[in-house]
N, C-alpha and C positions, 0 to 999 in steps of 0.2 A: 526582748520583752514583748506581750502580746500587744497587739495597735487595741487601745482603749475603743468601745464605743459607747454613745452615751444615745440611748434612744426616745426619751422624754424631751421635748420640746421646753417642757414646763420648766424642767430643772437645767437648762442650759439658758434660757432666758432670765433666768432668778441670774446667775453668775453673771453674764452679759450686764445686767443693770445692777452691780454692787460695782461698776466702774461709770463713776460719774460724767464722762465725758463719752465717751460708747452709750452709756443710758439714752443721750441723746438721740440717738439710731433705730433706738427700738418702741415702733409703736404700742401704744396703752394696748396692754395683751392680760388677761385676766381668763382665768378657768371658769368654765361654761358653770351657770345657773339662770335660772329663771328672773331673777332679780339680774345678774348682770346687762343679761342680753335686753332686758326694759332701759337700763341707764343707757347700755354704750347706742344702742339706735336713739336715743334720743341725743346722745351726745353728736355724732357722727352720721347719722344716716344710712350708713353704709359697714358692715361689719362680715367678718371670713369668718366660718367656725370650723375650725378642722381639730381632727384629733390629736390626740397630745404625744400617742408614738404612730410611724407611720412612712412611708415615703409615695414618692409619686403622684401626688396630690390627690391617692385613693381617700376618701372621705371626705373630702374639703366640699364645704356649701357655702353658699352667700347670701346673707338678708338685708334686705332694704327696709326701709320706713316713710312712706310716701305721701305727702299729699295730695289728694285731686279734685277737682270740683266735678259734683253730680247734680245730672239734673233730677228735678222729680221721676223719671224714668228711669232712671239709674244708671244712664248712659252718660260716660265720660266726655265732657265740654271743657272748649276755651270760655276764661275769663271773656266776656264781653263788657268792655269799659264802657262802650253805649247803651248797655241793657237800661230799660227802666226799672225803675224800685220794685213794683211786681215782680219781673222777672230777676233781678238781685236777689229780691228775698228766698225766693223758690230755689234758688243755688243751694247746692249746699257741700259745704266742706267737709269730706271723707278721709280718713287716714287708713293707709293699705299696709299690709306688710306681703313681701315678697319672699318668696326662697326660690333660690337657684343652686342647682347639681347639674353634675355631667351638660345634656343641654333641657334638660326641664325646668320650667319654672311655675309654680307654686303661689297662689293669693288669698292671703287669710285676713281676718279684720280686727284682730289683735293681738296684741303679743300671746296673750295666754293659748290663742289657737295657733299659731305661729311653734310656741315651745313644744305643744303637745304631738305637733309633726313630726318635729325636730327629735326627739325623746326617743320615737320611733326607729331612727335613723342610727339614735346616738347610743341606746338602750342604757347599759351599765356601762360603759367607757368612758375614759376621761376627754374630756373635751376643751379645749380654749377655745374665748374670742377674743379676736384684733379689729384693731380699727383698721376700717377699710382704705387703701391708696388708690385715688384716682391716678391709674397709670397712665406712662406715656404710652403715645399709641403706634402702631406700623401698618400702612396700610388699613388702617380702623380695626386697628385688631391690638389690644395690649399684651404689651411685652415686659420681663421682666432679665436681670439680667444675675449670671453665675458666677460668682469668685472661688477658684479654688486656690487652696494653700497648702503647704507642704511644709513637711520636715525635710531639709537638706542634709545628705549624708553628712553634715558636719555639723550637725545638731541645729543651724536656724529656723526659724519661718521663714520661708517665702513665697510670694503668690506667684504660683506657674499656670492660671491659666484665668481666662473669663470668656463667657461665651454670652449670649443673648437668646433667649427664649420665647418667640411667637404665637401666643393662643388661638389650635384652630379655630375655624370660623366657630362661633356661639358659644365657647366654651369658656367656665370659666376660671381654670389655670392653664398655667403657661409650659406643665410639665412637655419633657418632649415623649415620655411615654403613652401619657396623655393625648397623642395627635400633633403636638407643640412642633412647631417650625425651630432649628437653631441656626442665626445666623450671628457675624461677627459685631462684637459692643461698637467698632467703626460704622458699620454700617447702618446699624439702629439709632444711630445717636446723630449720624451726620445732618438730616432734616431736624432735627431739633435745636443744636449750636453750632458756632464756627467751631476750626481746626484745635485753634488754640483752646477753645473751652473745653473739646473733647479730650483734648491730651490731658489740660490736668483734672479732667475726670474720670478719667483709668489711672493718671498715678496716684489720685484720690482712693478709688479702688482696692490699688493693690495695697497701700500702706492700711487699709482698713480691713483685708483678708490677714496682714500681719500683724493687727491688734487686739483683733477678736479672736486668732489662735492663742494668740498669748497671754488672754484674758480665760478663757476657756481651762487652758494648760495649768492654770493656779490651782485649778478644784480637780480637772483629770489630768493629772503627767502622764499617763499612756497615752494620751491623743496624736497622731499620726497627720492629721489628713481632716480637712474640712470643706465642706462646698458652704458659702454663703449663698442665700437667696433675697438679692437688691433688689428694691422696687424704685421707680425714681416717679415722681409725682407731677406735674402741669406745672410747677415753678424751680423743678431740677432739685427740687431735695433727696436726699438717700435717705430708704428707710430698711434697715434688716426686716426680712419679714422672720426666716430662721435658720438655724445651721443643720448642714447633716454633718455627723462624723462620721458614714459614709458615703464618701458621694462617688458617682458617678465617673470615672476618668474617660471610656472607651467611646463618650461624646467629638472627644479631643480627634479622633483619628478623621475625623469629617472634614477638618479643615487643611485648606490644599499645603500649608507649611507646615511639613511633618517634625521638624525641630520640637516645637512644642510638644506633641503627645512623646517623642525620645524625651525629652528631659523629664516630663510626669512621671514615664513609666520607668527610666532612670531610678526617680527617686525613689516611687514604689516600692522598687525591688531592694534598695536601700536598708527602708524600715521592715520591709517582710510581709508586704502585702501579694506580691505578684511574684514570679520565680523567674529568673532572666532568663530569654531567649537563647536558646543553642545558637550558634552560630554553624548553618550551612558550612564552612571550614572544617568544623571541629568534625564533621561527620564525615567529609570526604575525605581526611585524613586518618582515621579510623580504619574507615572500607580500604585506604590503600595498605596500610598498616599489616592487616588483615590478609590480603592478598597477596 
């Protein structure tokens, strides 16, 4: 059977949240308008807008919604709790909106000039927005972290791999194509909990790469293979940001335990996405065959 792919964000997030205990996971995500992106910045602050098919985090932007105090010059100040009423009054409260790409950032002074950027950007494409997750951080740089899951030649789910994902400096995703550092969920996680919280934060993890395949699996039964992308927040919450159904494996060969990328690509070749390896044997025995 061919490995399903499903490249719509939108419509894998619809499946994702008709399972009420997974909904939980998944941040308020709602397709781009002009009206949404007024609500969710006021709800949130902070909102992604990325397009609705895509990988790589080619197209992904981020807007802010800011307050700051101006003074009659128009130069940005601190609050002064000792100002006198004079100069109180002469403050004045400004609301900003920001966008952020690749490493540019963008300051407009309202939504409607904010969307007309955006518009540009977005043209006639489908667009989502999510609420934004203040992530954890590495080295002051957010990170975000990757579950893969698999079909096992004997038809289960299982989660064969998770990795951690670094945003270079300025940038704002975590892709590793993108510039993105990948190191291991141990190591990103260790400055934020003990042992113990981190272990059952990866079997949290995995049982959650094998219930989001299996929630997926209702709507496409060709699905093979899925990358989640976790975000985890300043109080350790998990949040799906989205799935690929195709993700990525050949990350896997980076890390010094090569068991894990054998058993990904194992399983790969299983469902019919990769073609096994010759084996150096099978050739030298041929060439003697031969001779």
């Amino acid at each position: 059977m061919k490995i399903q792919r499903v490249p719509s964000k939108w419509a894998k997030t619809k499946v994702i949240l008709q399972n009420q205990s997974l909904s939980l996971y998944v941040p308020d995500t709602r397709k781009y308008d002009l009206n949404v992106l007024k609500e969710m910045l006021a709800l949130y602050a902070m909102v992604y807008i990325k397009p609705d098919r895509g990988s790589f985090g080619i197209g992904v932007m981020r807007a802010e919604q800011r307050t700051v105090i101006l003074s009659p010059s128009q130069q940005k100040t601190e609050i002064n709790v000792t100002a006198n009423n004079d100069e109180r009054e002469q403050q004045e409260a400004q609301v900003l909106y920001i966008l952020r790409y690749a490493k540019t950032a963008e300051v407009f002074f309202s939504p409607e000039e904010l969307h007309e950027a955006l518009q540009k950007r977005i043209q006639n494409r489908t667009y989502l927005v999510q609420k934004g997750i203040d992530l954890l951080r590495h080295q002051d740089r957010p990170f975000d972290l990757r579950v893969l899951a698999q079909k096992t030649p004997s038809g289960a789910w299982e989660t064969t791999g998770m990795l951690g994902r670094v945003a270079a400096p300025q940038k704002i995703v975590t892709n590793y194509h993108s510039g993105g550092s990948i190191l291991s969920v141990n190591t990103l996680l260790k400055n934020h909990m003990n042992p113990s919280e981190t272990l059952s934060t990866i079997n949290q993890l995995k049982s959650l790469g094998v219930q989001i395949a299996g929630q997926l699996e209702t709507t496409y039964p060709g699905i093979k293979e899925i990358g989640l992308d976790i975000a985890m927040d300043q109080h350790m919450d998990m949040w799906l940001l989205e799935v690929n159904t195709l993700p990525s494996i050949v990350v896997f060969k980076l890390f010094p335990d090569k068991s894990i990328y054998r058993r990904i690509h194992r399983y790969a070749v299983a469902y019919g996405r990769v073609k096994a390896r010759k084996s150096p044997y099978t050739t030298r025995n041929r060439q003697y065959t031969k001779a």
